[in-house]
N, C-alpha and C positions, 0 to 999 in steps of 0.2 A: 495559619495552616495546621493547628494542633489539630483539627478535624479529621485531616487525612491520618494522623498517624492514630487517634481514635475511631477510624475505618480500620485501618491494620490490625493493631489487638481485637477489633472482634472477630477479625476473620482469622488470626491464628492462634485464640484460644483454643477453638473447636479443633485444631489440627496439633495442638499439644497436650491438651485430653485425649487425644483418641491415641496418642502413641502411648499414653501412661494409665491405658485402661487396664484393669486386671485381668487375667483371663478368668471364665465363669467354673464354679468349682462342680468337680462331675459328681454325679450322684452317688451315693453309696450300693443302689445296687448294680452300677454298670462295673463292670473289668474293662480299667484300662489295656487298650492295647499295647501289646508287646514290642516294641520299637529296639531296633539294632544299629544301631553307630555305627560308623567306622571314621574312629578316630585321626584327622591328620598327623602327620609327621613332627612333631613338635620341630622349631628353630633351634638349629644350634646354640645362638645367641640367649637362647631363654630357655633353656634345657637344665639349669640347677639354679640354683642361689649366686654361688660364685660368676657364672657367666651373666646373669640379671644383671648384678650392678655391675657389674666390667663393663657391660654395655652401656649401661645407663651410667656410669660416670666419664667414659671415651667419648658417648655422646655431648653430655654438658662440655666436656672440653672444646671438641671441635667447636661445638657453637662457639664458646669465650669468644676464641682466635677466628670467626667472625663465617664460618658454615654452616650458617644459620637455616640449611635446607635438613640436617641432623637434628634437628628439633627432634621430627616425626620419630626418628630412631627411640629418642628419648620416650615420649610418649608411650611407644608401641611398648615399655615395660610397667605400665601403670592398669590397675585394672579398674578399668572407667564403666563398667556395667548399671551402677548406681546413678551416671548423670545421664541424660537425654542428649539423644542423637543430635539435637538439633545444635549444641552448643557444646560436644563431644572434644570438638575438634579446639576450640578456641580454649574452653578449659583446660584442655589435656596440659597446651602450652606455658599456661598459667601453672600450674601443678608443678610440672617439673623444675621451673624457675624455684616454687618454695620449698619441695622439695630438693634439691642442690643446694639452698640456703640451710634448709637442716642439717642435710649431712657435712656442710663444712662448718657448721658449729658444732658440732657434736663430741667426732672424733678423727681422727684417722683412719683410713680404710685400708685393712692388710688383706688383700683378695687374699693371701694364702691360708689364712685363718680361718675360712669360710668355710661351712660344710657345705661338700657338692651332693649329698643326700642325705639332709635331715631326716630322722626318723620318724618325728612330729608331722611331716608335712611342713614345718613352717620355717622361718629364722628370723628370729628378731635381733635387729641392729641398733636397736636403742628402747631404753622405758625411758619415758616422761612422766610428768602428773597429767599432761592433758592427753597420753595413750601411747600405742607404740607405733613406732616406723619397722615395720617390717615385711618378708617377704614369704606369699603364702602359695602350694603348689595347685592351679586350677584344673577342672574337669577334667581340659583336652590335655594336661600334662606341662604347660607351663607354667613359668613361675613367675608372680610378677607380685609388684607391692599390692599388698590387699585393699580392700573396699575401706575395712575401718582405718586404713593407715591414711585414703585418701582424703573423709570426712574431716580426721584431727588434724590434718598438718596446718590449716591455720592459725588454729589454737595453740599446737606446739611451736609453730616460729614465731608467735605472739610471745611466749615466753622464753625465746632464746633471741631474741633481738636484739637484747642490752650486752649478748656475749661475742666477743671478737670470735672471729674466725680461726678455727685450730689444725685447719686443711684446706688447700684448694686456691680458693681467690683472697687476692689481698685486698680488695673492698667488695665484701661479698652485697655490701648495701645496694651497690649502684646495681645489678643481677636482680635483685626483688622487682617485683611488679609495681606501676606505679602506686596503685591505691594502697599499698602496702605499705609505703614511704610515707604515702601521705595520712594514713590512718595514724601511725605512730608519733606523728607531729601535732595531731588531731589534742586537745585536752578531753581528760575523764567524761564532763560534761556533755559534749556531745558524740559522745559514743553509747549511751542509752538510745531509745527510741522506740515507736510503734513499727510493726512488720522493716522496716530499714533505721541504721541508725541516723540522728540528726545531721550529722555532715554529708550523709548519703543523701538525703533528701534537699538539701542545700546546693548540692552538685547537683541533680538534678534542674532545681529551678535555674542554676548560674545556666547549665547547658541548653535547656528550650532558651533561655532568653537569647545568648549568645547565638544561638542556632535563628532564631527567629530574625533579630536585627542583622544577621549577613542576608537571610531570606531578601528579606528589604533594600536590602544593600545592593547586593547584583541585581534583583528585579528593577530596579530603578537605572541601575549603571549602564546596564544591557539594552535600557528602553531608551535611555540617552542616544548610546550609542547606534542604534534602531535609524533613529529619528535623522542623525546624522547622514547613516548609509543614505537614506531614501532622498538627502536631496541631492548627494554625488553623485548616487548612481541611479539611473532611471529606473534598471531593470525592475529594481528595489521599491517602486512608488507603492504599488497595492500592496506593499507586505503591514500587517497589523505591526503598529509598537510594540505589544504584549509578546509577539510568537515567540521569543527567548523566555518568556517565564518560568517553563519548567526547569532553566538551568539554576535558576533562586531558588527553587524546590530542592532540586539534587545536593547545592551546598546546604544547606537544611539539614537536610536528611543525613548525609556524610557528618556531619558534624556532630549529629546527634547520637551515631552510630560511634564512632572514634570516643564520643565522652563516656557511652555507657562503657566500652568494655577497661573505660580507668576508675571507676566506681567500685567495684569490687560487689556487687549486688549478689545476691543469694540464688542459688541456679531458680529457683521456683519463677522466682521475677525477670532474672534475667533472661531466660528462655522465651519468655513473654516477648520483651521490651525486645531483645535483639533481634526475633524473628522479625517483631513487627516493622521497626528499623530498616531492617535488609528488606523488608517485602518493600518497604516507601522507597528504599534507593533502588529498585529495580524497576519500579513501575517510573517513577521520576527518568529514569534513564532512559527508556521505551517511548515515555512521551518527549524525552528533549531530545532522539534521535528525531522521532517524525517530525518535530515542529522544523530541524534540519533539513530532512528532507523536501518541506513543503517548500524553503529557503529556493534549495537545490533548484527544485521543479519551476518555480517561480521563475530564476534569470534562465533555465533553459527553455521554456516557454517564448520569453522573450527575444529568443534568439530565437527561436524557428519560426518567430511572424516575421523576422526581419530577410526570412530566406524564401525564394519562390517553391523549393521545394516542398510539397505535403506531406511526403513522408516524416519527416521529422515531427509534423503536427501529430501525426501517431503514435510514432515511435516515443515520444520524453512521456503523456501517462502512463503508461508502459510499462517506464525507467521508473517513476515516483509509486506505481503500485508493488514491483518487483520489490523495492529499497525497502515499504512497509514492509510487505510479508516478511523478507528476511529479518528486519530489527524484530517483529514481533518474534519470531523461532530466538532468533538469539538471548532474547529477553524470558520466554517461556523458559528456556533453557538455564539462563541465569538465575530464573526465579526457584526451579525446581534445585538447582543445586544450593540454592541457599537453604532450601527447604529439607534436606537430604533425600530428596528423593533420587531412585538408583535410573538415570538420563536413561544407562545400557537398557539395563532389562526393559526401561518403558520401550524404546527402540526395538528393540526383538519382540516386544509383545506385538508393536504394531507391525512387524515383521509379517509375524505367525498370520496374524489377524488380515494381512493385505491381500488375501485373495477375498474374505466374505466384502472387504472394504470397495474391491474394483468392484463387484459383482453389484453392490449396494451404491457406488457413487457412479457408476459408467454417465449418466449423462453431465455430470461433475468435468469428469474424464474428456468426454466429448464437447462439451462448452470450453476447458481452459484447451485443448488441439486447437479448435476453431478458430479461435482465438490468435493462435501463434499462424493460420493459416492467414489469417486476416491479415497480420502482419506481413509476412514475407509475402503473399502474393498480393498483395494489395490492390482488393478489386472497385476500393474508395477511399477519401481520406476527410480527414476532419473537416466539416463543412460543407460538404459533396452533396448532392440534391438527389437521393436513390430510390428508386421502387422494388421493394422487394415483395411480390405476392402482393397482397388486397393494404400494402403500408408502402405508406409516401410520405418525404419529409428529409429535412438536413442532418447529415450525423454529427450528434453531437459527442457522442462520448465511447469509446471502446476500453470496455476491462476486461479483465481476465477470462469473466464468466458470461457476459453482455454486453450487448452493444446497445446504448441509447437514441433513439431517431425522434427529433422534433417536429413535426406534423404542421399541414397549413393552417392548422385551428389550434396549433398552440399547447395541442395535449402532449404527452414525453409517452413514447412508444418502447418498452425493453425487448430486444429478440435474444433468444439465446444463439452464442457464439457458432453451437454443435448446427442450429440450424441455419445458417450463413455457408456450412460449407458444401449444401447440397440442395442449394437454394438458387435459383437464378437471380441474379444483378443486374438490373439496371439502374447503372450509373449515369442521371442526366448531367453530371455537373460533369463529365469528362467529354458532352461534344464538343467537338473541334466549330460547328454550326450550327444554329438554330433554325428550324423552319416556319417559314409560315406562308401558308396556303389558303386563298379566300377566291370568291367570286364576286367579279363588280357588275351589277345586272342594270343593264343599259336598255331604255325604253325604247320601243320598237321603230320609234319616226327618228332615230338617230340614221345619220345618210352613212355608207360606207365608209365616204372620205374624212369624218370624224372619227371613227372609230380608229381607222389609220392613224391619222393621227394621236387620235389618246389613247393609243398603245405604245406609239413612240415614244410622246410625252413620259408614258412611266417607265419602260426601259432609259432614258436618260435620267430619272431621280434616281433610279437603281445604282446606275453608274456615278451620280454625283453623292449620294449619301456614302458617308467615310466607313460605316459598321456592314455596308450590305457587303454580298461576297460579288464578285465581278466575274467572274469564269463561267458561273451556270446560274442562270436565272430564264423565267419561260413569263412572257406576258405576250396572248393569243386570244384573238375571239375563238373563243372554244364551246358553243352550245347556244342552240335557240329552245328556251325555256318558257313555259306557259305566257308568262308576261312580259317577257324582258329575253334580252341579248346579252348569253354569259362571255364575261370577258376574266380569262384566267389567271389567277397573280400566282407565282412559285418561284417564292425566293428564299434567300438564307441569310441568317446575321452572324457577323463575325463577333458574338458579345460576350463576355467572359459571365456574365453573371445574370438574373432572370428580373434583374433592377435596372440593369441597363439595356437588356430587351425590350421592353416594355416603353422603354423612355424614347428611342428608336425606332419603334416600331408606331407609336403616338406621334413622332414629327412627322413618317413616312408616309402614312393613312390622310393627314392633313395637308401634307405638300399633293397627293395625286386629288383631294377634294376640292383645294384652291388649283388646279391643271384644270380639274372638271369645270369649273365657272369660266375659266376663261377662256376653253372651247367651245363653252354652249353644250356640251354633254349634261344630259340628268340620267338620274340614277331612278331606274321604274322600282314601282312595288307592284304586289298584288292587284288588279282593277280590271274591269270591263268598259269598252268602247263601245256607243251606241252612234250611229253613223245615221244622222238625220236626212243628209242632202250628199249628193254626188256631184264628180266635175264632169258635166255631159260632153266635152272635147277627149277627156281621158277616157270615159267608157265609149267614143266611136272609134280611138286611136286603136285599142286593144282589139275591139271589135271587128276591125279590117282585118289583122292578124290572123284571125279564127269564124268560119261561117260555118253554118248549122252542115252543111252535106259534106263538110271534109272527112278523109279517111284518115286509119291509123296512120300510116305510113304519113300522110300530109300532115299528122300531127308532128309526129316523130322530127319532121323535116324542119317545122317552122324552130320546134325546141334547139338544135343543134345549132339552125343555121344560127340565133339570138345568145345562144352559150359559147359559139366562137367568136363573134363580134366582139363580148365579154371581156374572153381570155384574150387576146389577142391586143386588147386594151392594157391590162393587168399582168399579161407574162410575156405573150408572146407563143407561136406555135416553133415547137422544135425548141424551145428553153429548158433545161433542166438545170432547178437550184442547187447550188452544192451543200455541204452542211451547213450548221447554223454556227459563224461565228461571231465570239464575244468582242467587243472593240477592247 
């Protein structure tokens, strides 16, 4: 994995150059402009010499006795303008610790001794051969140890190290920083070296190694353990062995960060190394939240196939997109603070900026409402069979911004969210019924009392098939057609899914074809009958009936009298049927 952390320093070199670029120098014949201050209030705390170190030695005290949040106190008397923002905060801590070791080798501190307004501007509390420790008064009027005091204090507790302590702590050893301890243990020899001394570069390699074999260490541990879960627990089956890897990365990374800051490394390098560190522990942490999350999503997934309910098919990627977005904000946020960038101000910018933003993102806006529209009123749910406009197909997936629809040809259709809420829906996968409507066209020499019968015939498979619906179903000679006698099916299946329609609706079609064979029914097509010979008994029969000199009315009379004989077969005169009921 040393790759990734040689991703990180390239990406925060550029962002530690551009904080230690110079500004460009103005030309000689512009006039600068005239710029007016108005100075703060200086801190009581840091308003002479004498109250600088009162502060700044109450502070090292409190820490000793273990109020270690007074650090900052400490710090806030140092003037750290010389190092980079980005490692401000970590050195400062470092500082004060060697600084505290100086002044309790030194001397005693008699605040009353002190001048509370030098007339120098300065006050020095000590000369060494490697410089002095003292305190110098800044622009805005405070007073704090100066720049060059902050440079030499290595060099000067370098050479106050072999001397006991003359104030303060009674082992002021154990207070020093650790590279500090360990430098002094260090032999002559390896305290030479190119740009780092050789024990620094030796801590380095001891560090990636050590850093590298825990990488290996948990990635394999976690994958054990992985392997485990998956065959306890079902939910667990599809999850990859790997998805815990980035928490091998994270100790990695941790580890690598905790050794630089015991190295003692020179700000130029360590500004480098630290950022890049912090940038690997932040991204490493971002991805082992989500590989969490996918965990997450994974066994709640599995729990809402095992519930009738759909909603919940909606609801959990939802839950696993919501979880992304916020680890990512909280990681952007981790990242820029490692980064020193100022969170607030970026917050107010995008503040300022959130009116051109809505104006620029509204249909942004309007996909993620839709969205939550989709949700609460849930007009389908995962897997549902919907037409929306000129797209048809099963939903497969609802995010934020889109909703996914899988097509009868297999293509993935995306609609935005915004246009779902002003859209018409139909939802086939929510009928309660299926319909299906055909014509069975029965050739013209079929006698009446088949037809009777193979209607009945299929109103009883209607009634014997388990998926048909029973309550309303219509099978009726219903139309004389060019060629054929329409007989009308309209019925309904009670079938939860468009697989078992189909399967249903195939034994259905086959059960009234095999009814058809065995009543002597066929089924006409299209054809023309050409009538070569006649039955000369049926054309004298009809004949009697009708003779050339009859009138209307004698027409009239014969029709009526042959239409009751009919009825009166078939229903009866003075019968009226009641409704139609289902058995």
């Amino acid at each position: 994995m040393i790759w990734l952390l040689v991703v990180s320093l390239l990406i925060c070199i550029p962002i530690v150059n551009a904080g230690e670029t110079a500004p460009a120098e103005m030309s000689s014949s512009e006039t600068p402009p005239v710029e007016i201050k108005v100075l703060p209030k200086v801190d009581e705390s840091l308003s002479n010499p004498r109250q600088t170190m009162n502060t700044f030695l109450s502070a090292m005290q409190a820490v000793s006795e273990g109020k270690k949040q007074q650090i900052s106190t400490a710090v806030s008397t140092l003037a750290l303008d010389n190092i980079n923002e980005l490692i401000r905060k970590d050195k400062g801590k470092e500082l004060v610790q060697i600084l505290s070791s100086v002044i309790e080798r030194s001397k005693k501190v008699v605040l009353s001794s002190i001048d509370t307004n030098p007339k120098v501007g300065r006050y020095v509390f000590g000369t060494y051969s490697q410089g002095k420790v003292e305190i110098v008064k800044q622009i805005d009027g405070r007073w704090l140890f100066s720049k060059e005091t902050i440079s030499d204090l290595p060099s000067i507790l370098e050479g106050l190290l072999i001397d006991p302590a003359k104030h303060g702590a009674k082992d002021p050893q154990k207070s020093l920083p650790f590279h500090i301890r360990l430098r002094a243990k260090m032999p002559e020899v390896l305290k030479g070296g190119f740009l780092l001394e050789y024990w620094q570069w030796i801590g380095l390699f001891i560090i990636i190694f050590i850093a590298s074999l825990a990488d290996k260490i948990v990635s394999w541990s976690l994958a054990r353990n992985v392997k485990n879960w998956k065959q306890k627990f079902h939910a667990l089956k599809e999850m990859d062995d790997t998805v815990l890897r980035p928490l091998g990365l994270m100790a990695m990374a941790l580890i690598w960060w905790l050794g630089l800051k015991n190295l003692g490394l020179p700000s130029s390098a360590l500004v480098i190394l630290s950022i890049a560190v912090k940038l690997l522990v932040s991204l490493s942490f971002v991805w082992s939240a989500f590989r969490l999350v996918d965990i997450l999503d994974l066994v709640l997934m599995n729990k809402a196939r095992l519930t009738s309910n759909k909603f919940d098919d909606l609801f959990v990627p939802m839950i696993r997109k919501t979880l992304k977005v916020f680890v990512a904000v909280i990681g952007f946020i981790f990242i820029a603070n490692n980064l020193n960038v100022n969170v607030s101000s970026l917050l107010a910018g995008l503040g300022i900026g959130g009116l051109a933003f809505a104006f620029a993102s509204k249909d942004l806006i309007g996909n993620l409402l839709g969205s939550v529209t989709v949700l609460l009123d849930r007009p389908f749910s995962i897997g549902d069979w919907i037409v929306v406009g000129d797209v048809e197909g099963t939903v497969e997936d609802v995010g934020f911004r889109s909703t996914r629809i899988r097509t009868f040809y297999n293509s993935l259709i995306t609609l935005p969210n915004g246009l779902l809420t002003n859209t018409k829906i139909d939802n086939m996968g929510e009928r309660r019924y299926r319909r299906m409507k055909t014509m069975l066209n029965l050739t013209y020499d079929t006698s009446p009392e088949k037809i009777d019968a193979f209607c009945e015939g299929v109103r009883a498979l209607i009634r014997l098939h388990p998926y048909m619906r029973k309550d309303y179903y219509e099978v009726y000679f219903n139309a004389y057609n060019s060629a054929s006698l329409d007989i009308l099916i309209y019925v309904f299946w009670a079938t939860p899914d468009w697989n078992m329609e189909l399967r249903e609706r195939h034994r259905f079609l086959l059960d009234i074809l095999r009814l058809s064979k065995q009543l002597g029914v066929e089924f006409a097509y299209p054809t023309q009958t050409l009538y070569l010979k006649q039955n000369p008994d049926e054309v004298e029969a009809v004949a009697e009936l009708f003779k050339p000199s009859m009138t209307e009315a004698e027409s009239f009379a014969v029709g009526q009298k042959e239409a009751e004989a009919i009825f009166d077969v078939t229903l009866g005169k003075g019968v009226i049927p009641g409704p139609v009921k289902f058995p």
